[in-house]
N, C-alpha and C positions, 0 to 999 in steps of 0.2 A: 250531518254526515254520519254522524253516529248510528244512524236508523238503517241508512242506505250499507256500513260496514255488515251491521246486523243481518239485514237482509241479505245479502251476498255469502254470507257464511253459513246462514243456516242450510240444513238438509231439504231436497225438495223431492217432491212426488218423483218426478221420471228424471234423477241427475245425467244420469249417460247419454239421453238423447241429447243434454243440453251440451256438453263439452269443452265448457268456459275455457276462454286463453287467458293464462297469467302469467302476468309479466315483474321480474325481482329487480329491486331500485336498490341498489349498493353504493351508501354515499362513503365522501373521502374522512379520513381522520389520521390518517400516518397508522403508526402499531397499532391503535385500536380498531383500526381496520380488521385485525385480526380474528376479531369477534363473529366476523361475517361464516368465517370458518364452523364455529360452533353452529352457530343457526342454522346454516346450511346440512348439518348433520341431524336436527333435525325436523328441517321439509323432508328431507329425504325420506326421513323415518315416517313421516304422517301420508307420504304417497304423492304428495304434491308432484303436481308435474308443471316443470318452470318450459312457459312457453316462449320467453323473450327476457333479456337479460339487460340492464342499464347502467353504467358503473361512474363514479368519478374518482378518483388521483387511487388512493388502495381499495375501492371498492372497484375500480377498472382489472386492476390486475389480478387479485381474485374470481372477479365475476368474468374475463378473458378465461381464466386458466379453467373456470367450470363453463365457460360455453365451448372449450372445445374440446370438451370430454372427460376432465378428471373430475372424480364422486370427490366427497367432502371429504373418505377418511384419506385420500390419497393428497390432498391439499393441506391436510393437518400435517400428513407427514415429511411434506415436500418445503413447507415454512418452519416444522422445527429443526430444519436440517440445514438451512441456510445461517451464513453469519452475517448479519444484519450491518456490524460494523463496517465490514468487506463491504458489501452492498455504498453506500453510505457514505463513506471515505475514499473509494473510489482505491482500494487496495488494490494492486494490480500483484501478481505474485512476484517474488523478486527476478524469480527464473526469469521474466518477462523481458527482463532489461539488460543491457548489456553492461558490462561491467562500468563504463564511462557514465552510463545512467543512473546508477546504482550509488555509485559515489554521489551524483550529484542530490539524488532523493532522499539518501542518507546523511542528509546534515543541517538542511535548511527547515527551519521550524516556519516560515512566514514568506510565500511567495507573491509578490504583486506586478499587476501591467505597468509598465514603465515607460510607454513607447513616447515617443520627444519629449523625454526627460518632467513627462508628468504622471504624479503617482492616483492609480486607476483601484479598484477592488474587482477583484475575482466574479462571476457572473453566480459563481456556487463550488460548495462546496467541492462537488463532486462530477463530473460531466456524466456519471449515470455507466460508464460501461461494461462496469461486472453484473451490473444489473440487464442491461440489454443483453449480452454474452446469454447468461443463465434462463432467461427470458424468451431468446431465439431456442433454444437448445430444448425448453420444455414444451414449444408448441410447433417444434420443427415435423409433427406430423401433420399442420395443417398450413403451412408457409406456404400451399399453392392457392388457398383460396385469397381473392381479393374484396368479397365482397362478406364484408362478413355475416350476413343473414345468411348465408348457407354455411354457417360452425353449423356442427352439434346441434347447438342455441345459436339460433338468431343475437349479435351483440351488438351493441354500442357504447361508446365512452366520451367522456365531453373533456374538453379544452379549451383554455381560455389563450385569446387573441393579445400577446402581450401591448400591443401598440393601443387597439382600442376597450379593450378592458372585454369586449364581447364574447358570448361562449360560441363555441366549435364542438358540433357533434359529427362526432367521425366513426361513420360505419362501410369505409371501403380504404383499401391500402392496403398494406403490410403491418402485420397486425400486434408485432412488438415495437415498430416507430410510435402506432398509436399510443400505443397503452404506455408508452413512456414520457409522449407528451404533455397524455394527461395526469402522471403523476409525477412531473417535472418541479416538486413543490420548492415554492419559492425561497431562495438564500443556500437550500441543499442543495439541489441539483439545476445545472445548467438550461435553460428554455432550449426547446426542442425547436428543427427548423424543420416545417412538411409543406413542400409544396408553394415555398416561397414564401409562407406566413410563421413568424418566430411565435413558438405556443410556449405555455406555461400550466401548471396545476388545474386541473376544473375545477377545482372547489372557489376559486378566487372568482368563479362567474354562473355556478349551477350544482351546486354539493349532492343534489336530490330530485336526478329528473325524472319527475315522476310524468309531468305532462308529453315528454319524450315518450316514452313507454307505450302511453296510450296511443300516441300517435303514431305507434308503431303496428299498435292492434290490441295489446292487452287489455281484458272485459276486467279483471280484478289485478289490482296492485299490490303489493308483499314488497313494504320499504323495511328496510336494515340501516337505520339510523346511528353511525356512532360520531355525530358532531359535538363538538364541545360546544358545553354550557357555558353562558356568560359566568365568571369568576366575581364572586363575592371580594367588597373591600379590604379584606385583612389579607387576601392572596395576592390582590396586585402591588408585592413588595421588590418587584426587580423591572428591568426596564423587559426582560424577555416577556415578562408573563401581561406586563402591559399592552407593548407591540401586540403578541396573540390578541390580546382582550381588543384594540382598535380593528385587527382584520377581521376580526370573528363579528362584529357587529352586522354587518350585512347576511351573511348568510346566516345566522341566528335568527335574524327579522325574518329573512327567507326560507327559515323551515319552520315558522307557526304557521304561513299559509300552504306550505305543503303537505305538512304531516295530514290533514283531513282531509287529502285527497284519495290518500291510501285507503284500501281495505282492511290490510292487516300494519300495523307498525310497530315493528320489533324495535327495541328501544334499552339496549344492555345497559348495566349500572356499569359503567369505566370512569367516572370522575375521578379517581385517585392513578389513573396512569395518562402520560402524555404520548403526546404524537411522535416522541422516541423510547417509550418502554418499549422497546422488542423483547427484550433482557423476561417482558414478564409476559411472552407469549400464553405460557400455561392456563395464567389466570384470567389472560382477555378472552382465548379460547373458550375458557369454562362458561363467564360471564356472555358469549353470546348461547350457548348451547341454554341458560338457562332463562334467558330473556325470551327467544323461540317457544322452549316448553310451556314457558307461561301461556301461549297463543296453542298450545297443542291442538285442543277441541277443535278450534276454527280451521285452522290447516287441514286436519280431519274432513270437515265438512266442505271444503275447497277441491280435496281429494276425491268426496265422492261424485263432485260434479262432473267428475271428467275423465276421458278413456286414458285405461293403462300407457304409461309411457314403453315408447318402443327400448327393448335392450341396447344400452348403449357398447358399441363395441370397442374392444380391449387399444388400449393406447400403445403403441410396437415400442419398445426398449430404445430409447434414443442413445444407446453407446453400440450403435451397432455403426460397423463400418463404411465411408461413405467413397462414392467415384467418381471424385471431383474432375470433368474432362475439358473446363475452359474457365475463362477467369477475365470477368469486364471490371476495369476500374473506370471508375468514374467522379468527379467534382477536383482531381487535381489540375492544378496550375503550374504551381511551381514544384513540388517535389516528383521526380519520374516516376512510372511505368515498372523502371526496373530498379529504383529506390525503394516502391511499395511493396514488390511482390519477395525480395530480396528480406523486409520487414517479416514478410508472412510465413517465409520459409516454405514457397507453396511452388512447384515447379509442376505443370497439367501435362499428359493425363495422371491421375496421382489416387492412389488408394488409402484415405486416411480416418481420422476419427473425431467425431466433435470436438473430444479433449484438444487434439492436436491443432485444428482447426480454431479454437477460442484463444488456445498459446500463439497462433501466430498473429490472431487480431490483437490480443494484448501487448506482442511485441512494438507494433504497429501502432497504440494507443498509449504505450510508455514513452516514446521518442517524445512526446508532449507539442508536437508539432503539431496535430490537429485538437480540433474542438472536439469532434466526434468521429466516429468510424461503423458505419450501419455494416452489415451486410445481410444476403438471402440468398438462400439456396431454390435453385429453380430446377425442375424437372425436365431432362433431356429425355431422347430417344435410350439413349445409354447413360446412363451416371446423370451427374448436374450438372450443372454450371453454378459457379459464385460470383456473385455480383457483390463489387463492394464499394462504400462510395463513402466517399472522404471530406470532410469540410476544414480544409487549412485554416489553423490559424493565422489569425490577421495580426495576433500579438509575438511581438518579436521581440520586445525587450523586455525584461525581468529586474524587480528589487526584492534583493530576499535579507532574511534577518535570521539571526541565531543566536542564542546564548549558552555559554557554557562554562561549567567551571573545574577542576579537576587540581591535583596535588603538586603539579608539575610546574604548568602554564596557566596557572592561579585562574582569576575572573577572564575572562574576552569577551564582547560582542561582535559577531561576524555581521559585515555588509557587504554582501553581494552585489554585484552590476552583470547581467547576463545578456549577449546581445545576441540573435539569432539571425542566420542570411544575410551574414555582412559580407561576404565576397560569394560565396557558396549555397546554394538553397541549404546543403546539408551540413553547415557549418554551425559551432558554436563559439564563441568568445567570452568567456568569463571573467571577472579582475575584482577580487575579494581580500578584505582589510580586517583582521582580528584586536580589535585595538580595547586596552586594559594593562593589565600588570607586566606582560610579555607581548609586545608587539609581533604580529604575524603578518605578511601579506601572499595571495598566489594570485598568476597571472595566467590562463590556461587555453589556449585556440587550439582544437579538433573537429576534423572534416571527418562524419562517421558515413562508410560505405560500409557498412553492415557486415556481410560476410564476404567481402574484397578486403584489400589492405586500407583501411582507415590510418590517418596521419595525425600526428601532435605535436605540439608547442608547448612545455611546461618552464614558469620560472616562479621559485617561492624563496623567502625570505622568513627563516627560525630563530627566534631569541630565546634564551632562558637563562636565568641564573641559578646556579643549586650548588649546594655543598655534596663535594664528591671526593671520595675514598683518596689518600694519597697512590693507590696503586693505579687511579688510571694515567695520572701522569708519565710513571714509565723514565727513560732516560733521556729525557728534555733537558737538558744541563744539570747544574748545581740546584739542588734543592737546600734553600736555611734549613738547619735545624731546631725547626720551632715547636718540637716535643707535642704535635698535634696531626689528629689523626684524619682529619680533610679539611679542604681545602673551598673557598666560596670560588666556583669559575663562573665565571661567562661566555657561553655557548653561545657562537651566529654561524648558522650556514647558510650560505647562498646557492643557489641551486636550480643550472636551464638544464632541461633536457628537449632534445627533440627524436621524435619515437615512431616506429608504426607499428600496428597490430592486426592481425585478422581473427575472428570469430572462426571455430573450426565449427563450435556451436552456441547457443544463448551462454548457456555456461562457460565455455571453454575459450581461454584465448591465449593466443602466440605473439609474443611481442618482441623486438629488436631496438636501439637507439643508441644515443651517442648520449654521454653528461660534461656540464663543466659544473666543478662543485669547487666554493670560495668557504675555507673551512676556517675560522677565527676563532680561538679557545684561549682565554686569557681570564690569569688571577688577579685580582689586587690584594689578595690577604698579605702578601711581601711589601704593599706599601708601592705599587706602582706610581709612577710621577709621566708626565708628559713624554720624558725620552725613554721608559720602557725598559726598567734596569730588568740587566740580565738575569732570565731564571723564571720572569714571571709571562712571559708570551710564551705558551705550550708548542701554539699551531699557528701559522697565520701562512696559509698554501692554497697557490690553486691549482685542482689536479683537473684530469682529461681522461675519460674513459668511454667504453664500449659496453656496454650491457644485453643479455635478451633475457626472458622470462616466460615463463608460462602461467596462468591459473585455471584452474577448474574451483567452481564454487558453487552447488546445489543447494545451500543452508535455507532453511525456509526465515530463518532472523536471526540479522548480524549479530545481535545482540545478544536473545533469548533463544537457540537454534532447539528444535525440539526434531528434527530430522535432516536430511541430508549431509553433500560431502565438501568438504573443500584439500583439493591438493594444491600446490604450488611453490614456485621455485625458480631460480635467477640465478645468474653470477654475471658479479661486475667485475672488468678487468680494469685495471687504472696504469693508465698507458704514459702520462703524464706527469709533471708536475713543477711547480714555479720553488721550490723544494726550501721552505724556511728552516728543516730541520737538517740539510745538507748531506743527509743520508735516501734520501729516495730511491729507489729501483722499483723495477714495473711489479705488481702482485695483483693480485684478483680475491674477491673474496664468495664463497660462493653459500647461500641459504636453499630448507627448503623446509615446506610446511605438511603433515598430513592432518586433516581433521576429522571426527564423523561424532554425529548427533545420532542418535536414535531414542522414541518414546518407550519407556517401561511401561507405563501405563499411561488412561488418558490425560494426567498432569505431571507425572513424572519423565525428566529427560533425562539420558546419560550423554554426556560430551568429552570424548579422549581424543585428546591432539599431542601429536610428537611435532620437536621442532629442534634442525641442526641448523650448524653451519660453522666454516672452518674459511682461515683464510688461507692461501698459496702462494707462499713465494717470498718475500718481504719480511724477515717478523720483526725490525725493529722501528716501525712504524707504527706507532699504538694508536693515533687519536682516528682511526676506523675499526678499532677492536669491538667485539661486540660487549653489551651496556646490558646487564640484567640486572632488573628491580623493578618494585613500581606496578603498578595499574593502569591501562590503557589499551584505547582499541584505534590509536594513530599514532607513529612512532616514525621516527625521523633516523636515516642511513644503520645503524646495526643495534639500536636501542630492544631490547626485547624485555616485554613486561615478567616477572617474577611476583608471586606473591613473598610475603615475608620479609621480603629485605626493600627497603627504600630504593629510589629511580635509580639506576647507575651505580649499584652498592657491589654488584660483581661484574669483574672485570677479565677478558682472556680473548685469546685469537681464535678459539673456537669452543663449540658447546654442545652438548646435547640435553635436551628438553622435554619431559614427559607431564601432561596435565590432564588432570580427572577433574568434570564436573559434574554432579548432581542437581540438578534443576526441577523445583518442586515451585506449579504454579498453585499458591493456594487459593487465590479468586482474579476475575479475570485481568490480566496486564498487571497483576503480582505476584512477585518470584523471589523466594526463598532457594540460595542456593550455598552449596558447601564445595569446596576445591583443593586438593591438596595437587600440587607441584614439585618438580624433582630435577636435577638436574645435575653433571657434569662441566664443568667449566675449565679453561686449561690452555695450554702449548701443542700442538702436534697431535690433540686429545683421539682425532680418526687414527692417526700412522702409527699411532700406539695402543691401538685397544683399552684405554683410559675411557671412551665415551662408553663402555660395557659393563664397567665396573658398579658396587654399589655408590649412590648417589652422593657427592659429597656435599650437595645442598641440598635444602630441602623448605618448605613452608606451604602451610595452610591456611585458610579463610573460609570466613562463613559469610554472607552478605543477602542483603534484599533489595531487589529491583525493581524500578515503576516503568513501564512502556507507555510512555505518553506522546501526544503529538509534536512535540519539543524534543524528544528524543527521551533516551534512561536516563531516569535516576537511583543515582546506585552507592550504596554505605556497604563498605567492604572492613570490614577487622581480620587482622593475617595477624601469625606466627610464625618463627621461626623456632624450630631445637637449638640450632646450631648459637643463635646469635642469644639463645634465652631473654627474648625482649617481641613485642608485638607494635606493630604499626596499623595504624588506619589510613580506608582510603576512600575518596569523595567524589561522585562528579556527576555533573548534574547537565544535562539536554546532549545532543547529538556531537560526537567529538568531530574537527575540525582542526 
């Protein structure tokens, strides 16, 4: 073969007349996929003209994105600008989700199928839809063809048949289901369903189809080989790189007899990145650009076989606005018509924009009710139409897991039970157990109508023990005088609420409900016995209230926010009460929150949030005063976190709150941040201009945070002036 490579490459007497077709064989490797990029930069440079294009799993999607019209530098630039993680993890932005969602994505580190109570594994990582989303939207100037020999370039890409292990060459369809088929790689992303056959990666069935190609017409072949090498004994030290080493057997045997069928076989050094280096685009890039070079000459001599390629015309700006004038859904069953569209935020005839249009399939793909969610825009007489077609999950029940630790509610592990479509298609039932040092449990059923009034059921159960300042007690009888400055209480609140809300938008929500709250605050430092001597039961009431609230919350992370807004704010009136302290009367206590992140630069964030809230009416009723100290981002009835001072270290019926964050990522999902806190605490602190005053608390911290898939981890060191002493603060995965 070597002789016949030769010959096809050399220069001949009359190249023009001859006109050779060639055809580019782009096999799969995950990130080293990447490399195809470089190469591609330079055929281009040598003149080659690619007459037929062949791809599998990342050589699909690149060799898609250049058959339908984008040159190499425009691919280079279009892969360094993606976040592969997003891609990957199936990051959906949080905007996506409605607050009820939000909560619930924010806490659980380990989701599994549950359904008749047997535990099932995920199908993948990821079900692929940021990736389709970005996918549709890059080659939405060519979503009318179906056949795709008439791209730009003639294309095809292969997929494997998961049931019988066979390949699937797919050159008609819609041409981001394909190509997502074929890079559905296995344990990452979810198997693709087309046409009633469930597909999966094509590397698992044809990494390198070269005999494809030809048979599609190409006289010379140009393969861009980035498969991985069999791993030498000292590498196969973990069960992952083993797994790799057993699937790679076959198609390693399968590209020594394909590589001599090529002409040309570009062949980049990547040994030292895997099939998840994204992280080192640059240098896979390079490494194919310089693997191609090697081959210059012959490219050269390919080039002059054959007439000038025609000018390829300019790709139209896909953020231009779209007039979407009807709307078919399709593959639902049980969720509606006006469930979906309600999801989409899409009401026809409608003038909108991809942006807006990917926000509403997002929304629509956060509910987590379906498996997948296609859509395609088709060309009308006037405007489009969107056809979108939905494959409902078949999994209805959920086991999730959590771990967390923090300075409050010590160690917990959370287990979730999630059931979905128990009375309602659009219902959920959740009943989760935090059990450790401070037992937790909540019980939670919401029927979500989107932007209708959505309904809820909440009932949780709070324990903790902590040594807390003698002032929060307040005039609960006769206090001993035991010449010491706090006190060990025991905290339980019980707590249903039932509520509705409506969505005015993804962010924005209006909510109303009724509470009963069972508040028990008792010491034993007095030496409690069975009958409960006088002095040491604070609280033991159950009250009855009315609440409504609002939030707006734009933050891009709850956590780490590097942009947007969050307002919000409440006031509970407590109308009630079974009254242990035999002073009750009715009072209301009212909060509210401003926050706003914005980037200084592209790793520096500033985040300043103000934060009040005063009670009305009642003031000698302490044990709902509000509780400043402490660290944390879940907090139970008027608790607000403080740096500087320990949980619950200040104590008043109202307050005013100022907090400055600096947020400096120094590499990626590590955060180095500094905060200084300030605040007002008091009596009447609004009806007296007190909350205006300089601050009569104050404390700072310095801390570093991990963003991991378990949630942050986060080592906090605070000071205070006032109190001249420092505290540490700890907590570790998704709070709960």
């Amino acid at each position: 073969m070597w002789s016949q490579e030769k010959q096809d490459t050399e220069p001949q007497d009359n190249p023009v007349a001859e006109d050779v077709k060639v055809g580019l064989v782009l096999s799969g490797g995950g990130a080293k996929g990447l490399a195809h990029i470089g190469a591609l930069k330079i055929i281009e440079e040598s003149g080659v003209r690619i007459d037929y294009i062949g791809g599998t799993s990342m050589g699909a999607i690149v060799g898609a994105l250049y058959a339908s019209g984008y040159r190499a530098q425009e691919l280079d630039s279009i892969f360094r600008s993606v976040d592969f993680d997003t891609f990957i993890q199936d990051q959906l932005p949080r905007d996506a989700k409605t607050f009820y969602e939000r909560d619930d994505s924010e806490k659980y580190a380990v989701s599994l199928p549950f359904d008749k109570f047997k535990i099932g594994l995920p199908k993948g990582l990821s079900k692929g839809q940021n990736f389709y989303n970005q996918f549709s939207r890059y080659t939405s100037h060519v979503n009318d063809i179906n056949d795709f020999g008439k791209l730009p370039i003639p294309f095809f890409c292969i997929a494997t048949n998961i049931e019988t292990g066979k390949q699937i060459l797919l050159d008609k369809g819609y041409l981001p289901e394909a190509v997502a088929a074929s890079g559905a790689l296995p344990s990452i992303f979810s198997p693709i369903e087309l046409n009633g056959v469930l597909m999966t990666d094509g590397g698992v069935s044809n990494n390198f189809p070269v005999k494809e190609i030809r048979d599609k017409g190409a006289e010379i072949v140009i393969g861009i080989d980035v498969q991985d090498s069999l791993m030498s004994g000292d590498q196969l030290n973990s069960v992952d790189n083993i797994l790799l080493q057993i699937s790679n057997f076959r198609t390693y045997n399968a590209m020594k007899d394909k590589i001599p069928e090529t002409n040309i076989h570009i062949k980049p050094e990547i040994m030292e990145f895997s099939v998840m280096s994204f992280d080192k685009a640059d240098e896979i890039i390079a490494s194919g650009e310089k693997a191609a070079q090697a081959n210059y000459e012959k490219l050269k001599n390919i080039a002059r076989r054959q007439k000038p390629s025609k000018p390829r015309p300019r790709i139209p700006k896909n953020d231009e606005t779209l007039l979407i004038n009807s709307l078919v859904i399709t593959g639902n069953t049980r969720y509606t018509r006006a469930y979906i569209r309600g999801k989409l935020k899409l009401k026809v005839p409608r003038v909108t924009t991809y942006e807006k249009l990917n926000e509403g399939i997002n929304n629509l793909s956060a509910t987590g009710n379906f498996d997948r969610v296609s859509h395609r825009l088709v060309d009308k007489n006037e405007g489009k139409e969107l056809v979108v077609n939905v494959k409902e999950s078949d999994n209805k029940m959920l086991l999730r897991f959590a771990l967390h630790y923090d300075n409050l509610y010590q160690t917990a592990a959370l287990v979730n039970i999630t059931r979905k479509s128990l009375f309602f298609n659009n219902d959920v039932l959740s009943a989760e157990a935090a059990l450790g040092d401070n037992i937790r449990y909540n019980v939670d059923y919401y029927i979500d109508k989107g932007f209708y009034w959505s309904t809820g059921l909440k009932y949780s159960y709070t324990n903790f023990t902590k040594a807390i300042d003698f002032d929060f007690i307040g005039q609960f009888g006769e206090i001993p005088d035991l010449d010491i400055n706090t006190i060990d209480v025991d905290y339980t609140d019980l707590n249903a609420q039932v509520y509705a809300e409506t969505l005015l938008s993804q962010t924005f929500s209006v909510g109303l409900g009724a509470e009963y709250k069972r508040l028990r605050i008792i010491s034993e430092t007095f030496g409690q016995d069975e009958n409960a001597v006088p002095g040491t039961v604070f609280d033991n009431s159950d009250y009855w209230s009315a609440f409504g609230y609002f939030k707006l919350d734009t933050y891009d992370n709850k956590y780490f926010p590097t942009k947007g807004l969050v307002f919000e704010g409440g006031i509970h009136t407590y109308l009630f009460s079974s009254d242990f302290t035999n002073d009750f009367e009715e009072f209301s206590i009212a909060k509210t929150q401003l926050g706003y992140a914005a980037p200084l630069s592209n790793r520096l964030a500033l985040n300043v949030s103000f934060e009040a809230g005063t009670k009305i009416g009642n003031a000698s009723l302490n044990s709902l005063d509000f509780l400043l100290g402490g660290f944390g981002a879940r907090t139970i009835n008027n608790f607000i976190p403080f740096y500087g001072y320990d949980f619950l270290g200040i104590t008043g019926q109202s307050f005013a709150k100022t907090t400055v964050t600096f947020d400096y990522e120094i590499f990626k999902k590590n955060h180095l941040n500094a905060s200084a806190n300030f605040a007002n605490v008091g009596n009447k602190l609004f009806s007296t201009g007190r909350w205006f005053e300089s601050p009569e608390f104050s404390g700072y911290a310095l801390g570093y945070g991990l963003d991991t898939f378990a949630g942050p981890i986060q080592i906090k060191y605070s000071f205070s002036p006032e109190l001249d002493q420092s505290t540490w603060y700890f907590s570790v995965g998704f709070w709960f």
